[in-house]
C-alpha positions as a Markdown table, in Angstrom:
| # | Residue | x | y | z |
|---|---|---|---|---|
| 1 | Unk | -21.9 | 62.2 | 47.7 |
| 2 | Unk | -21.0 | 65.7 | 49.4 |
| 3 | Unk | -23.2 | 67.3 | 51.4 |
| 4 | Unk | -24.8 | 70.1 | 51.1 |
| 5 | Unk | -23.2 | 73.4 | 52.5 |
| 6 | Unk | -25.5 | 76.6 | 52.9 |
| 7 | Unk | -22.1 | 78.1 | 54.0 |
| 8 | Unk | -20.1 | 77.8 | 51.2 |
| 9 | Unk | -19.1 | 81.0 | 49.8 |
| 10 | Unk | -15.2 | 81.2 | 51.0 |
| 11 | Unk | -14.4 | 83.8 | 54.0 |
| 12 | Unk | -11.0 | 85.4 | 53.7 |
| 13 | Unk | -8.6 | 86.0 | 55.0 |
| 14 | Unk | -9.1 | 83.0 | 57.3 |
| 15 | Unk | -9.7 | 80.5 | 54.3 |
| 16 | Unk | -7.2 | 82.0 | 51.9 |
| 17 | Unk | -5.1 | 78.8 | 52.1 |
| 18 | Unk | -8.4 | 76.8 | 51.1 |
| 19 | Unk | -8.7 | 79.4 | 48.1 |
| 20 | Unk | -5.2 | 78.4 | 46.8 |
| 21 | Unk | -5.6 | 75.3 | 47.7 |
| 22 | Unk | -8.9 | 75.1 | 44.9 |
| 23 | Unk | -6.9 | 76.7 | 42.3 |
| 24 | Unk | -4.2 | 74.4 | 42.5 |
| 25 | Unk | -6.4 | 71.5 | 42.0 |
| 26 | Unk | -8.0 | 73.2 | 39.2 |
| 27 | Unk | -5.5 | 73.7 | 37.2 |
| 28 | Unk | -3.6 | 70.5 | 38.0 |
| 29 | Unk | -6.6 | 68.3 | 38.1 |
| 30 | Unk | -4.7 | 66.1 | 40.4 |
| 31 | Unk | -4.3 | 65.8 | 44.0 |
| 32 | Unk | -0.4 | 64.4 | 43.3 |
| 33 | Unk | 0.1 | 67.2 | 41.4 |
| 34 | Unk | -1.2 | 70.1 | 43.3 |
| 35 | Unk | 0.7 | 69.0 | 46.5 |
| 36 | Unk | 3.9 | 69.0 | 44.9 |
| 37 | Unk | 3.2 | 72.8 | 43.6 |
| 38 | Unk | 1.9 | 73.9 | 47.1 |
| 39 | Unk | 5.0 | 72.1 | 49.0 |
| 40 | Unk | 2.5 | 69.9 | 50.8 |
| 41 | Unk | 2.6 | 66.1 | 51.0 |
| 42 | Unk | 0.0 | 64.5 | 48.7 |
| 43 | Unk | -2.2 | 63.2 | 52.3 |
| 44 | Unk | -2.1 | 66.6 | 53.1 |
| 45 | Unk | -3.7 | 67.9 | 49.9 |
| 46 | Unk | -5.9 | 65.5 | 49.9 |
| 47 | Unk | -7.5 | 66.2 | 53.1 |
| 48 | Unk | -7.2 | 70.0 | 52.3 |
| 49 | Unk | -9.7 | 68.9 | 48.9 |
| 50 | Unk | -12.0 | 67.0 | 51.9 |
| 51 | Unk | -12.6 | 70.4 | 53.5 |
| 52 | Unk | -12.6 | 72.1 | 50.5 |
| 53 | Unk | -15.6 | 69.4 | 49.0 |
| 54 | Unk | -17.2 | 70.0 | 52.7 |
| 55 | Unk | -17.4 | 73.6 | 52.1 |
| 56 | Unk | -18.4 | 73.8 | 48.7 |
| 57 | Unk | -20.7 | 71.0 | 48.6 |
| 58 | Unk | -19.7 | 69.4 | 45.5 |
| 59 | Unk | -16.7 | 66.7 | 45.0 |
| 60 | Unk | -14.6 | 69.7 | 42.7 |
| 61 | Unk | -12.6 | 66.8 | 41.6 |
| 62 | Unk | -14.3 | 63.2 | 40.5 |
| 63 | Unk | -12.5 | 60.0 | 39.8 |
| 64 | Unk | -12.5 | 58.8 | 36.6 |
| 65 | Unk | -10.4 | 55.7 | 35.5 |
| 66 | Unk | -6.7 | 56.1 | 36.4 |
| 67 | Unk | -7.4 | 60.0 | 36.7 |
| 68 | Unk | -9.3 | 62.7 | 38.0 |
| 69 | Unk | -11.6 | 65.2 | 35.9 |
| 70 | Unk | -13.0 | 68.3 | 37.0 |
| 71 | Unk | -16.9 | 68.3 | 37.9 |
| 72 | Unk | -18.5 | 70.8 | 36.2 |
| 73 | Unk | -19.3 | 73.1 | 39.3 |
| 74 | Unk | -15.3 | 73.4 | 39.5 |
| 75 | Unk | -15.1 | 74.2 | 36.0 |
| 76 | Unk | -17.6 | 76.9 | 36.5 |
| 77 | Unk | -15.3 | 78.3 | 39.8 |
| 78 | Unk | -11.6 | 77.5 | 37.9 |
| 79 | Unk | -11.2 | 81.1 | 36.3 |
| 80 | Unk | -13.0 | 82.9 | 39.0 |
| 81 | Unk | -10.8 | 81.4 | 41.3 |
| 82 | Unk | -7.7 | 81.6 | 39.1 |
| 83 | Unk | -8.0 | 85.3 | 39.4 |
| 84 | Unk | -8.8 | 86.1 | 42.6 |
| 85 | Unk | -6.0 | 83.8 | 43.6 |
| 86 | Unk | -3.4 | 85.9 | 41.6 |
| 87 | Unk | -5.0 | 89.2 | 42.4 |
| 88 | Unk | -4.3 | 88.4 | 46.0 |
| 89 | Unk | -0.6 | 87.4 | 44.9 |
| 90 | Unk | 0.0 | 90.8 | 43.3 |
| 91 | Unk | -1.3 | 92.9 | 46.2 |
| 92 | Unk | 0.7 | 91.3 | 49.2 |
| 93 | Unk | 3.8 | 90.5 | 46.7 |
| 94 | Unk | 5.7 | 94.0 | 46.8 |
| 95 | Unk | 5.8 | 93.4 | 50.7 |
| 96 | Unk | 5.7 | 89.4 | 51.7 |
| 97 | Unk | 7.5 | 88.0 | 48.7 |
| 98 | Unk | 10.3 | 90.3 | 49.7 |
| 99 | Unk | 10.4 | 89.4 | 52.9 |
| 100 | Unk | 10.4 | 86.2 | 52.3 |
| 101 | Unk | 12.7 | 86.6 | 50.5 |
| 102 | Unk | 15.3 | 88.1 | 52.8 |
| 103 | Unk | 14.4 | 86.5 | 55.9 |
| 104 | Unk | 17.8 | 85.4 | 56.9 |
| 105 | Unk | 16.6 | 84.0 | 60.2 |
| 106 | Unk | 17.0 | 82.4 | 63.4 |
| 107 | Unk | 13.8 | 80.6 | 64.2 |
| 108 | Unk | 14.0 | 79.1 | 68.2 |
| 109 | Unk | 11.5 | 76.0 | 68.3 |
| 110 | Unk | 10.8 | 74.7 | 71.8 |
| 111 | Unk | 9.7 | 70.9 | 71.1 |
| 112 | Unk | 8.2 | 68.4 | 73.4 |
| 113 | Unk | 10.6 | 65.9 | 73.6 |
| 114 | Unk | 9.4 | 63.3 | 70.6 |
| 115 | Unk | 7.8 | 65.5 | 68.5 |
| 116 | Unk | 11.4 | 67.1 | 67.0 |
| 117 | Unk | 12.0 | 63.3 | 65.8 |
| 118 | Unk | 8.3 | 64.2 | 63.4 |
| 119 | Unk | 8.6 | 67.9 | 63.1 |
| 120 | Unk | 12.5 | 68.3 | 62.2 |
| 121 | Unk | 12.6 | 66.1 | 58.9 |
| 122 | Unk | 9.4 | 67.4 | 57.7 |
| 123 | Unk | 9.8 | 70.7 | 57.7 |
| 124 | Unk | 13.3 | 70.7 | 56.5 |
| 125 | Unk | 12.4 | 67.8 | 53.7 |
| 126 | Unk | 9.7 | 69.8 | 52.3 |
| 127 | Unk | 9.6 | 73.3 | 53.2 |
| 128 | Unk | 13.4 | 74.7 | 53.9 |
| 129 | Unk | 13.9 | 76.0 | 50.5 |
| 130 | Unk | 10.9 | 78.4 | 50.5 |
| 131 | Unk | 12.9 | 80.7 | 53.0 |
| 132 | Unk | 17.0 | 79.9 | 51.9 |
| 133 | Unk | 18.1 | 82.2 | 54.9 |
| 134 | Unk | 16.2 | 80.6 | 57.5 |
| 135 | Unk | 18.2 | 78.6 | 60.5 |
| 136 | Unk | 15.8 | 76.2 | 62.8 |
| 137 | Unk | 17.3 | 75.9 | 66.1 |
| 138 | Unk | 15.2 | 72.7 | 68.1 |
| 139 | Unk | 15.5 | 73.3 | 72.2 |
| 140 | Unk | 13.9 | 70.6 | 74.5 |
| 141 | Unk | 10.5 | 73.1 | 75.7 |
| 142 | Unk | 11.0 | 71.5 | 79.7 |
| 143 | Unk | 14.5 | 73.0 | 79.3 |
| 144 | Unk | 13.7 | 76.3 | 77.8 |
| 145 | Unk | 13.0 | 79.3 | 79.5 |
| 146 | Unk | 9.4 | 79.4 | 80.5 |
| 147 | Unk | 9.7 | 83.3 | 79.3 |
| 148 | Unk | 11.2 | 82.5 | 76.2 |
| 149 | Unk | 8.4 | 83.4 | 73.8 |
| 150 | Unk | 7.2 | 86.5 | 75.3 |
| 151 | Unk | 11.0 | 87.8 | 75.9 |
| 152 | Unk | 11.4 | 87.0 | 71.7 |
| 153 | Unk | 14.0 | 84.1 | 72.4 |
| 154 | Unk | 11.8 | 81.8 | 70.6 |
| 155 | Unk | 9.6 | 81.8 | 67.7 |
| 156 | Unk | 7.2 | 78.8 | 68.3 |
| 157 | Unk | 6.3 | 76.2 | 71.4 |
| 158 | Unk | 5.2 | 72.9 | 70.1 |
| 159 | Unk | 3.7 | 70.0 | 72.1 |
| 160 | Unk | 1.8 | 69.9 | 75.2 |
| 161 | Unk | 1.8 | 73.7 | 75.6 |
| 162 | Unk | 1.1 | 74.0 | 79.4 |
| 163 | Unk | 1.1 | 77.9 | 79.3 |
| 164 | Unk | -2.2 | 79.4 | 78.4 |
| 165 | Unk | -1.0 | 83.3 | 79.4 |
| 166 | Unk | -3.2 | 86.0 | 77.8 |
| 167 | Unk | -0.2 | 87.1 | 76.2 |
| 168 | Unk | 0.6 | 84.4 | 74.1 |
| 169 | Unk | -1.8 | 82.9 | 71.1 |
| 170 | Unk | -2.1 | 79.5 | 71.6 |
| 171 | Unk | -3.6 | 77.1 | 69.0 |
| 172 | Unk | -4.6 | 73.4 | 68.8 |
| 173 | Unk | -3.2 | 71.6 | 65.6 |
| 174 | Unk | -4.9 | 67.7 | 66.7 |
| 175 | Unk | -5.6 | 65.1 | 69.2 |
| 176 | Unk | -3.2 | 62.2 | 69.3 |
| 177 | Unk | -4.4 | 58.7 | 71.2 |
| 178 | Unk | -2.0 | 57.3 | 73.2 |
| 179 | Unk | -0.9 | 53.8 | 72.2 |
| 180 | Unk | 1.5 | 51.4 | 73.4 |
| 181 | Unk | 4.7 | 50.6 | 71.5 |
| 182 | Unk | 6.9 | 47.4 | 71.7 |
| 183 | Unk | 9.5 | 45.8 | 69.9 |
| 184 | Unk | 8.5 | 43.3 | 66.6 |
| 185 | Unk | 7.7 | 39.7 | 68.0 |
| 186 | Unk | 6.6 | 40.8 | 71.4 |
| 187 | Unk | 4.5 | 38.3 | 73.1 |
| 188 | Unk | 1.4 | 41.3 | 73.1 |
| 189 | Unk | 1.7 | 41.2 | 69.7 |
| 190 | Unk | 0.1 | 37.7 | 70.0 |
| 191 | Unk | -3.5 | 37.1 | 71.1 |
| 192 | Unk | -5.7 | 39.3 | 72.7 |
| 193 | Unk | -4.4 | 42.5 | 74.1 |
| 194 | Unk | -6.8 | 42.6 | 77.3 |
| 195 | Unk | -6.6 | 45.0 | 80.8 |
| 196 | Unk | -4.5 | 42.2 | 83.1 |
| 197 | Unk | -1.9 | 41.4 | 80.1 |
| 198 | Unk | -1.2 | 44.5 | 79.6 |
| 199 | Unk | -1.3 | 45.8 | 83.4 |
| 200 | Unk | 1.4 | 42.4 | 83.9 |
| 201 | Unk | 3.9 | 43.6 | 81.1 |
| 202 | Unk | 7.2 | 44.9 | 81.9 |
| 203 | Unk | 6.3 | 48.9 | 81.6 |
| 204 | Unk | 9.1 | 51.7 | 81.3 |
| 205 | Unk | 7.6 | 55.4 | 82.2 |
| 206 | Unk | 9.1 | 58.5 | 80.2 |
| 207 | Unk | 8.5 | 61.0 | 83.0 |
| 208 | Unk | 8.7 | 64.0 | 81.0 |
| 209 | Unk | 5.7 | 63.1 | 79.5 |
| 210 | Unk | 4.0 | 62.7 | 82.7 |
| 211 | Unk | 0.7 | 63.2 | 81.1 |
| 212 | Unk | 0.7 | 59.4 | 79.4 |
| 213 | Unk | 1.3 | 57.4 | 82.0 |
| 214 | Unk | -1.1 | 59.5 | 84.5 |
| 215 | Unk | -4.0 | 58.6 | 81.9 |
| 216 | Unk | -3.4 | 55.1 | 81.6 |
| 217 | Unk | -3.0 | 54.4 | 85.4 |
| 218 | Unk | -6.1 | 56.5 | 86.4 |
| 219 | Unk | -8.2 | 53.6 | 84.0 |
| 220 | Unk | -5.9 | 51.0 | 85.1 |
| 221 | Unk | -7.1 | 52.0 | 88.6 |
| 222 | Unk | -10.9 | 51.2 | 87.9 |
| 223 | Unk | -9.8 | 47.3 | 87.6 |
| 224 | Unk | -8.0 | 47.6 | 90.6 |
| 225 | Unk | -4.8 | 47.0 | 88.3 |
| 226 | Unk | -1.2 | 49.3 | 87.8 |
| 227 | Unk | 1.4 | 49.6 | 85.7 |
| 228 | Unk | 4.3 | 47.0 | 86.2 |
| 229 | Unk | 7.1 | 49.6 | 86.0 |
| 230 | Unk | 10.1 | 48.4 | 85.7 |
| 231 | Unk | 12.1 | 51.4 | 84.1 |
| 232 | Unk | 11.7 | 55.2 | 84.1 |
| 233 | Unk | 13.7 | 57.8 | 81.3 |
| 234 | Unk | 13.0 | 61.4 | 80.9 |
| 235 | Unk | 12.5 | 60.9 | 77.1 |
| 236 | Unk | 11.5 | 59.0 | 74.2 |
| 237 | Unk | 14.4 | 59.2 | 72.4 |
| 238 | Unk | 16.0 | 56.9 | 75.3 |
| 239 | Unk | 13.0 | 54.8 | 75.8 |
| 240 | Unk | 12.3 | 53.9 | 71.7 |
| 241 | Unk | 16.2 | 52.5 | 71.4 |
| 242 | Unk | 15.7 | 50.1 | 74.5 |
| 243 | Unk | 11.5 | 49.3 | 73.7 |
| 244 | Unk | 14.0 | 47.9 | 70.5 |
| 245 | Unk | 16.1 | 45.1 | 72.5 |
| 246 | Unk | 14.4 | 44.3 | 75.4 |
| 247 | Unk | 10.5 | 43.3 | 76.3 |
| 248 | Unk | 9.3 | 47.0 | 77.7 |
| 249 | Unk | 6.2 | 48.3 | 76.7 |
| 250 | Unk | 5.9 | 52.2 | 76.4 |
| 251 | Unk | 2.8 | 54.6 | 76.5 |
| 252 | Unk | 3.3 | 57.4 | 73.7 |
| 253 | Unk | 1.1 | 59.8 | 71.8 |
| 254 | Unk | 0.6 | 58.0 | 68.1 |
| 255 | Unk | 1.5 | 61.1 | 66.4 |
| 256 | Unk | 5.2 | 61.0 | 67.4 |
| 257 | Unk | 6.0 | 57.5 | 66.0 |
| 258 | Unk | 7.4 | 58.0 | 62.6 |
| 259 | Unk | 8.5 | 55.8 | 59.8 |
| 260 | Unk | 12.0 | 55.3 | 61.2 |
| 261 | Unk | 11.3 | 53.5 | 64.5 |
| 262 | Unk | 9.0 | 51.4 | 62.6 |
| 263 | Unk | 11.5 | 50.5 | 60.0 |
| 264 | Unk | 14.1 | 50.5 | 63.4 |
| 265 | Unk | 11.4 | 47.2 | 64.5 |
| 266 | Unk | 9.1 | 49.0 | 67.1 |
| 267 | Unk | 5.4 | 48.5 | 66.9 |
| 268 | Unk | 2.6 | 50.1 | 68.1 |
| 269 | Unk | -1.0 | 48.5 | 69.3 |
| 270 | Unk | -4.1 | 50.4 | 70.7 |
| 271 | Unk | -4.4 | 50.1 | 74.3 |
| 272 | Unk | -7.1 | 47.9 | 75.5 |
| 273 | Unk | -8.7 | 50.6 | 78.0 |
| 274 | Unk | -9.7 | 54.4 | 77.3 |
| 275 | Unk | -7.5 | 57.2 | 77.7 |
| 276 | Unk | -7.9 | 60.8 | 77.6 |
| 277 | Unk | -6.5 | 62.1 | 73.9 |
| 278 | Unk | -3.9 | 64.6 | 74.4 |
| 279 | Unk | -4.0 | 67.7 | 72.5 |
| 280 | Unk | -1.0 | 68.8 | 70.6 |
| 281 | Unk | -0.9 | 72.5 | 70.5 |
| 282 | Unk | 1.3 | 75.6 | 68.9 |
| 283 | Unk | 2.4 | 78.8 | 70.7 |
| 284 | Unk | 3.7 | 82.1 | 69.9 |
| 285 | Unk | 3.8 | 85.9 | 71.4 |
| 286 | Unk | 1.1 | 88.0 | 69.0 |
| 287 | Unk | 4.2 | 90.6 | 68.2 |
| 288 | Unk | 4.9 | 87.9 | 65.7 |
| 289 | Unk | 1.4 | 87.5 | 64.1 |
| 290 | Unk | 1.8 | 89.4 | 61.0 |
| 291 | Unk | 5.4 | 89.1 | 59.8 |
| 292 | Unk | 5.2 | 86.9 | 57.1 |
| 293 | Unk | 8.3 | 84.3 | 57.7 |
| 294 | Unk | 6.8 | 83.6 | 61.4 |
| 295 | Unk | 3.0 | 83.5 | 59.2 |
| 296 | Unk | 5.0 | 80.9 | 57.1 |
| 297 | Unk | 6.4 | 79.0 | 59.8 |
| 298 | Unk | 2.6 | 78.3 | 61.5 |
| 299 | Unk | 1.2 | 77.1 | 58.4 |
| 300 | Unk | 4.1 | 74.8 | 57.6 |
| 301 | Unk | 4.3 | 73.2 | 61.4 |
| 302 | Unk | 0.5 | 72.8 | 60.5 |
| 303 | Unk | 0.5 | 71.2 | 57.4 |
| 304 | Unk | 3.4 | 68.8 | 58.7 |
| 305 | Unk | 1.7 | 67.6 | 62.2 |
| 306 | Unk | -1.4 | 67.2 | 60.1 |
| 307 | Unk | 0.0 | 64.8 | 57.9 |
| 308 | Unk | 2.1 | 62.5 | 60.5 |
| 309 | Unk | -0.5 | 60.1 | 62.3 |
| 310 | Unk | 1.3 | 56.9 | 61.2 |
| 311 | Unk | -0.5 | 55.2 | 58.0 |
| 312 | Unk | -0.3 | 52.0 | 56.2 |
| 313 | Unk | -1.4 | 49.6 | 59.2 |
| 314 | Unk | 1.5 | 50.3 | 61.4 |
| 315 | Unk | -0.3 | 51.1 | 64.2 |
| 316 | Unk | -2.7 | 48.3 | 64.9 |
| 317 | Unk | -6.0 | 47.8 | 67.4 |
């Protein structure tokens, strides 16, 4: 049962997305179905319909055998929403749809190292062909120039986002845990996972992300036990290839592993002591805030971070 909302009525502009979202479903009566006409990936959708049931207090959409039917407070909202949905379309389409249209585009991405691996296929995979003249260029964000947004050499910073200037907007998209990630058949894998095993394992450090091993050692150090490190990289893409062929164990933020190093035999496990979340965040200079190819590329990095905290058991407690 949803609960009840006394907040339901839909704000715009700032739940817009939520709005088309609705109609989608609506007229699709399926989650599948609406995700693949909004470009989104079906988990996506379906936690877009959670927030959309949270603020409308009623499920919109109800199971029934192999399908899903309509309940009737969404049938009494379908054509209200229907038109207000393609009202809005016809007043910003003269302008936005054109744009779109012609953006022929350089868009500069400054990436934590790690997060290009989850970001780059995603966006590309689903989105690329709603802007044909756009060009993604991923730069490592340590690298980069730390003036790079506010000069207009880059579009978006994604990752830890260290720079919290009054110039730039800076938004949080989610908290990751950190969890450890070893090869398939590693002797953690077996038995319990507690403090001393896993202080005693073979440990390799990626220093450029600083932040994961500083929050494992500060509880480490409440047991009056550290990290065995036996092997330091700047980055993930070196540490995941050697985590495959030897016995290292590596700390990492859960929402960069994707499918391919798990299919490559890496696994992950929850560590066995608290750590401080990190927060994943998304930069840009406000010049940008209301072209609609830049508007395009926030909601897509959004909807594509949102949707990539691995599933199907691969990461384990």
């Amino acid at each position: 049962m949803v609960p009840p909302n006394n907040d339901a009525e839909l704000s715009l502009p700032s739940d817009f997305r939520l709005l088309v979202a609705l109609d989608a479903l609506l007229q699709t009566e399926s989650v599948t179905q609406a995700a693949k006409r909004l470009h989104l990936s079906p988990s996506a959708m379906s936690r877009t319909l959670h927030r959309i049931r949270h603020r409308l207090g009623d499920p919109i959409l109800a199971r029934a055998g192999r399908g899903m039917v309509v309940t009737p407070r969404g049938i009494e909202l379908r054509e209200r929403v229907h038109l207000l949905v393609r009202e809005a379309e016809e007043l910003f389409s003269s302008g936005e749809v054109d744009a779109m249209a012609s953006a022929w585009r350089n868009f500069v991405l400054l990436v934590d190292d790690g997060y290009a691996g989850v970001l780059a296929p995603r966006l590309m995979s689903y989105d690329y062909p709603q802007i044909p003249g756009a060009t993604f260029h991923f730069m490592s964000a340590s690298q980069a120039d730390p003036d790079a947004l506010r000069e207009g050499t880059a579009a978006l910073e994604i990752g830890r986002v260290h720079s919290f200037s009054p110039e730039l907007r800076v938004e949080n998209l989610l908290f990751s845990r950190y969890v450890a990630v070893v090869r398939a058949g590693h002797e953690l894998l077996d038995g319990t996972i507690d403090v001393e095993r896993f202080a005693n394992a073979s440990h390799i450090d990626v220093l450029e992300a600083d932040a994961a091993g500083a929050a494992v050692d500060s509880s480490l150090a409440k047991y009056d036990l550290r990290r065995r490190v036996t092997m330091t990289t700047h980055h993930y893409t070196t540490a995941f290839p050697v985590i495959g062929q030897t016995d290292l164990v590596a700390i990492a933020p859960e929402v960069i592993l994707h499918p391919g190093l798990f299919k490559a035999g890496l696994r992950s496990f929850g560590l066995p002591i608290p750590a401080t979340p990190v927060a994943i965040r998304m930069a840009w200079h406000p010049r940008s805030e209301a072209d609609p190819a830049h508007a395009w590329l926030r909601s897509r990095v959004r909807d594509t971070l949102g949707s990539c905290i691995p599933e199907n058991g691969q990461s384990s407690d």
